[in-house]
N, C-alpha and C positions, 0 to 999 in steps of 0.2 A: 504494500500500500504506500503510499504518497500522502507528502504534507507539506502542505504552505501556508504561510503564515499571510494576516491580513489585515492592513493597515488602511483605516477607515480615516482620519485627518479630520475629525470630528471635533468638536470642541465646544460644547455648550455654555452658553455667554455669561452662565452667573459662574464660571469656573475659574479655576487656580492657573490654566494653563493657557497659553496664547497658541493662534495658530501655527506662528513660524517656530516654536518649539517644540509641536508634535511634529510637525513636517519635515524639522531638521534631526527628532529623534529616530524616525525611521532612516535617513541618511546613515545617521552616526550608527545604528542597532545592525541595522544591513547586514557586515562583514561577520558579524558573531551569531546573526540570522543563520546564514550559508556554514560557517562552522560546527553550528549544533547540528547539521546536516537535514535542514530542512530544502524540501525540491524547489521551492519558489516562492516568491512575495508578489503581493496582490493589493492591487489599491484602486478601489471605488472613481467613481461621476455623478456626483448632483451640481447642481448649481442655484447661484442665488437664496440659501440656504443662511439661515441666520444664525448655525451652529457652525458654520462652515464645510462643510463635505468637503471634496477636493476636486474641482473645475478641471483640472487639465492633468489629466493620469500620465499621458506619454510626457511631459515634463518630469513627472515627477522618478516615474520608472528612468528616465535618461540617468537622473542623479542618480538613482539606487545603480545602474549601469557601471557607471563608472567608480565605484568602489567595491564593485562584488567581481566575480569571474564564471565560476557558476553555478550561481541564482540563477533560477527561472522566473521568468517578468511579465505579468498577467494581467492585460486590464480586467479587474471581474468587478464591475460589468461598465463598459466604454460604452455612452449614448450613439451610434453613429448616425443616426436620425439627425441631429443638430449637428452635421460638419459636410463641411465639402470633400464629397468620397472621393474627389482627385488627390486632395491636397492630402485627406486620411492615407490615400495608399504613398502618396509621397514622405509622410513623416513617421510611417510604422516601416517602412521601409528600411529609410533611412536608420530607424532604433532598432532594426534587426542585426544590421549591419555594426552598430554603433556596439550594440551586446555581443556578436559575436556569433547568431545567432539564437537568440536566450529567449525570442518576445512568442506570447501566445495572447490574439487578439479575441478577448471575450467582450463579446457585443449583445446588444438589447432595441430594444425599439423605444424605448422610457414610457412615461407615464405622467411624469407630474409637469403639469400645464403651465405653469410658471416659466419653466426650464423652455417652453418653447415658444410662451409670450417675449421673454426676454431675447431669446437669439434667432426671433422674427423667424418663426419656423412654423407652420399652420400645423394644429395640434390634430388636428383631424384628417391626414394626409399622413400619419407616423408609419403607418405600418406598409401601407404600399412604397412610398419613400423609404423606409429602412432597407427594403429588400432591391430597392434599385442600388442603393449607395451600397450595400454587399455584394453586388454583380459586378458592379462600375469596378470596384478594391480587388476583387479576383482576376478581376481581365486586368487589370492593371500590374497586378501583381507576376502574372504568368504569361502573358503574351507579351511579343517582342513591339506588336503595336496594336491598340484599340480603338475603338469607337463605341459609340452609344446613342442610342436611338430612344428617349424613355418618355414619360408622362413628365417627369418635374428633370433631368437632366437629357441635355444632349451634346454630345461631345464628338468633338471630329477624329480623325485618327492622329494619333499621341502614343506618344511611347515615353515611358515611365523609366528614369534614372538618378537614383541608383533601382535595380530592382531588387528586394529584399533577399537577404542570404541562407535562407532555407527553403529548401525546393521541396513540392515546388512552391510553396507557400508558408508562410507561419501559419502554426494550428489556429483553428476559429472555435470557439468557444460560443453555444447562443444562450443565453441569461432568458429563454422567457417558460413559460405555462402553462398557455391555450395550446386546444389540441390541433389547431392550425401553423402555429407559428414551432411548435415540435415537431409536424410535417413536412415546415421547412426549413427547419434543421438537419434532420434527415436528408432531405435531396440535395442538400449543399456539401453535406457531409462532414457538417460541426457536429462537436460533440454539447451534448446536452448537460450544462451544470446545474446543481439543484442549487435553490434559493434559501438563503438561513430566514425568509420569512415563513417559509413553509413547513408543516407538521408532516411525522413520518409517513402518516398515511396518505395526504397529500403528496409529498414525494413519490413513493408508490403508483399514485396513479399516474402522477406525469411520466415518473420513466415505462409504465407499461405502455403509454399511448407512444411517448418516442420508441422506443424497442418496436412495436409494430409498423410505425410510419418508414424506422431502419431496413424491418425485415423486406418493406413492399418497393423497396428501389435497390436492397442489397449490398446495403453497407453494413459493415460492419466497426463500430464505434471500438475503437481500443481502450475508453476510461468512464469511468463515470463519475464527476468531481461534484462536492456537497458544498456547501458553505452552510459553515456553525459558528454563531457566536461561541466565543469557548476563554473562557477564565478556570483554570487552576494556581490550588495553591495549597499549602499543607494541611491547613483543615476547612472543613466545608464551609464555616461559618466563616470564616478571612476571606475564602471565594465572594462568599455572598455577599461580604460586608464590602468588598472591594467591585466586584461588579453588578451586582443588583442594580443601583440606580442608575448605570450606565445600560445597562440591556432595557431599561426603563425608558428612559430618554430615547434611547434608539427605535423603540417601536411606538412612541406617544407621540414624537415628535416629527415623525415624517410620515411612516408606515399606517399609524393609527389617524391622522389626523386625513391621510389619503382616502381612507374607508369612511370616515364621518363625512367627510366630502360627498361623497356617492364616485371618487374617482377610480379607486383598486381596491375590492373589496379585500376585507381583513377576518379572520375571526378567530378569538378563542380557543384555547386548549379544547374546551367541552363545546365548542361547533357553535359560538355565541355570534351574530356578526356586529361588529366592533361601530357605533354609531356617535360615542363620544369619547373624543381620546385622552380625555381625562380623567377617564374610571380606568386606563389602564395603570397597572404595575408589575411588580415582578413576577406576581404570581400568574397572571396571566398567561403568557406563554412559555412556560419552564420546558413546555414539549420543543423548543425552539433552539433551546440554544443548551450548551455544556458548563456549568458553573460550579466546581467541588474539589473534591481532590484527584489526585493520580487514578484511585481506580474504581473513581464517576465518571471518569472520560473513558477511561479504557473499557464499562459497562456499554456508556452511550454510544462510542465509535463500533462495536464490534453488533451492537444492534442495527446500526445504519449499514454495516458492512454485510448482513445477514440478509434482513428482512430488504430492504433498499437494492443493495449492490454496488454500494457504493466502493471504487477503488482509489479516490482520492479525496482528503478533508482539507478542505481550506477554512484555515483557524481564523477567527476573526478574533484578536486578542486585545490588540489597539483600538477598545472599543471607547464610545463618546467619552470624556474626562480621565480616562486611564493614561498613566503618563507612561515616558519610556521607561523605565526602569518598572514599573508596574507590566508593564508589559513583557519586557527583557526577560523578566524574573517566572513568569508565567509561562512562556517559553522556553526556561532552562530545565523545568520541572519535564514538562511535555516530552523534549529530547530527550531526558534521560530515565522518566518513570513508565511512558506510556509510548511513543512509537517504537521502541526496541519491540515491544511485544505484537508488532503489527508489520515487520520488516520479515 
């Protein structure tokens, strides 16, 4: 099994820590990241975000680039809906190049309306758009010259340099749910990552519907990667006391607040759906994420690896207010109590 670690750049505003010191903690954490012998570091995209999220993931992956060797560099999950899918294939490119080849582009169609008010992008257009700007970035990426004929792009014939240095593409990764947008992931032949907003049975049913939409074009997916919030630490109540309000914040504050919206539906451990995200807390979604010691993660991961199938966990550790060494330390537990048992 496989593990990556994941750095969310979150920072909630009544907190102790500023942006550019969680952002510069992941920088500095990186090299001892890749030491404890974790496969990869992973960092989110929202935007306009009043806790902060992190706007521009291929920046920030460049820096993590340039002091690791090999890390594996994963946007989970890049909007590519809000970018210019030229200009996208020209700068994951060029970070492929720049890693050595290290980069796996995990992409989404997004959801929150904000994100697409702001970067003047019609919210209602996401998902036929998403799938052109992933056409555009593959031809781009693998042919020596392209073109494009589309609804919202048209491009003449262009050839893309440098062209990214894994053939014949960096892996794609898709971040979404519906049993449509898993059917084209399938024929693209991304591999389907599960979302730490979703409960195991949830999971379940998305990878059956991906696994079938795989079987009926005949791919066959080499991984299947999860994202879990996941806090350890040497006894259960220090996890709790240290991440409870931050798994709190993370799902009150965007995830919950999206569902009272009527935008992305949310619901409850007990199948509740989520209409004021102000009655959320910790206890709410415990089915969601990993918060205890050594061997509550090594419970929960070997459930998600059973029942699921899943064969890679991307740790969300750096969660909202957790600082680096909060973080570092939660990590050093991980490598040495609980992935050994999973290698």
């Amino acid at each position: 099994m496989k593990f990556g670690l994941s750095f969310s750049v979150v920072v909630p505003p009544d907190g102790p820590l500023s942006w550019s010191q969680v952002a510069q903690d992941m920088v500095r954490l990186a090299p001892e990241v890749e030491a404890l012998g974790f496969d990869s570091l992973h960092v989110l995209e929202h935007h306009f975000q009043k806790d902060g999220w992190n706007p521009s993931p291929l920046l920030t992956l460049a820096a993590v680039s340039a002091v690791t060797t090999t890390l594996g560099l994963t946007t989970d999950i890049l909007v590519a809906t809000l970018y210019n899918p030229v200009k996208l294939a020209e700068d994951t490119a060029v970070l492929d190049n720049l890693s050595n080849g290290r980069l796996t582009l995990g992409v989404a169609p997004g959801y929150v309306s904000e994100e697409f008010a702001g970067l003047m992008v019609p919210f209602e257009t996401r998902v036929r758009r998403f799938e052109e700007c992933m056409d555009i970035i593959q031809a781009a990426w693998s042919q020596d010259e392209f073109s494009y004929d589309g609804e919202f792009f048209k491009i003449p014939p262009t050839s893309l340099m440098p062209r990214p240095l894994q053939t014949p593409h960096p892996p794609i990764w898709y971040g979404v749910s519906g049993p449509k947008m898993l059917k084209k992931a399938a024929e693209r032949n991304a591999l389907f990552v599960g979302s730490p907003r979703h409960t195991v049975p949830e999971l379940k049913e998305h990878v059956s519907a991906y696994r079938l939409a795989c079987d009926a074009v005949g791919f066959k997916p080499a991984g299947l990667p999860i994202g879990r919030g996941l806090f350890i630490a040497p006894s259960r109540q220090e996890a709790i006391d240290i991440a409870g309000p931050a798994v709190t914040h993370l799902f009150r504050e965007l995830y919950a607040r999206k569902s009272a919206e009527g935008a992305r539906e949310l619901r409850s451990d007990d199948g509740t759906l989520i209409v004021d995200s102000n009655a959320v807390d910790f206890e709410t979604f415990q089915e969601r994420y990993i918060i205890g010691t050594p061997d509550d993660a090594i419970e929960r991961i070997q459930q998600l690896r059973d029942e699921v199938g899943m064969t890679e966990l991307v740790a969300w550790t750096q969660l909202p207010g957790i600082s680096g060494e909060q973080a570092i330390a939660s990590a050093r537990l991980l490598a040495k109590q609980v992935i050994p048992e999973f290698r």
